[in-house]
N, C-alpha and C positions, 0 to 999 in steps of 0.2 A: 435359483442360480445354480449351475453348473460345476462342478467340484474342479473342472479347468476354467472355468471362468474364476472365483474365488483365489484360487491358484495365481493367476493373473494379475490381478487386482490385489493380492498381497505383493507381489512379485514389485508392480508400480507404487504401492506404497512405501514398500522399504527403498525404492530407488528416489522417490520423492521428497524422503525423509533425510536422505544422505546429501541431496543435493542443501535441504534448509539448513541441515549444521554446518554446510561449509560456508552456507551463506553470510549464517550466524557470526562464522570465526573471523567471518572478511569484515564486518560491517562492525563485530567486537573491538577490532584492533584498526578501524579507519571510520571514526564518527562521521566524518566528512560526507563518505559512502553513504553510512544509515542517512543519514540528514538529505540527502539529495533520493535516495529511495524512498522516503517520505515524502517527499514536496512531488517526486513523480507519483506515488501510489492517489493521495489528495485530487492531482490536477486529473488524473485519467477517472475518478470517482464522479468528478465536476462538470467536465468536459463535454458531457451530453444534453442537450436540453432538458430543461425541465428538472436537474437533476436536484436534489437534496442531500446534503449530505450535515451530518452533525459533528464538529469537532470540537474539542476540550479549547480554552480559551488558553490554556498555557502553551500548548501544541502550537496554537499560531502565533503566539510570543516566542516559544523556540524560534520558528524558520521563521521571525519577522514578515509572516504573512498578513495580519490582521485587517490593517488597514490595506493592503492590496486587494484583499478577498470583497473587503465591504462594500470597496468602488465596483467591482468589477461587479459585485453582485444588484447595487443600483441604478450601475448603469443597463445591466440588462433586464431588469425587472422596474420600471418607471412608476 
């Protein structure tokens, strides 16, 4: 790699990084936020055929998914 490529690619990481702690601060002081950034990060994980994904059993007792995920999961897999 390229000492401007490097260059670059540090350059995108510290602006990467700046965008996640403000993200951090918004999602710190509006659980609401975190909690719906979750249930979107989950469904676009899901969302594809075939997919698998593994989640904590308390995670979907937080967003009250459990039983939603279960149906949804035998209805498409019979």
């Amino acid at each position: 790699m390229s000492r401007q490529a490097r260059i670059l690619l540090g350059d995108a990481e510290t602006q990467i990084s700046s965008k996640f702690a403000e993200a951090a601060q918004v999602y710190r002081d509006n659980p609401v936020a975190l909690h719906l950034r979750a249930r979107n990060t989950l469904y676009e994980a899901i969302k594809g055929k075939g997919s698998r994904v593994i989640v904590p059993a308390s995670t979907l007792e937080t967003m009250r998914l459990g039983g939603t995920l279960a149906a949804t999961s035998l209805a498409n897999n019979p």
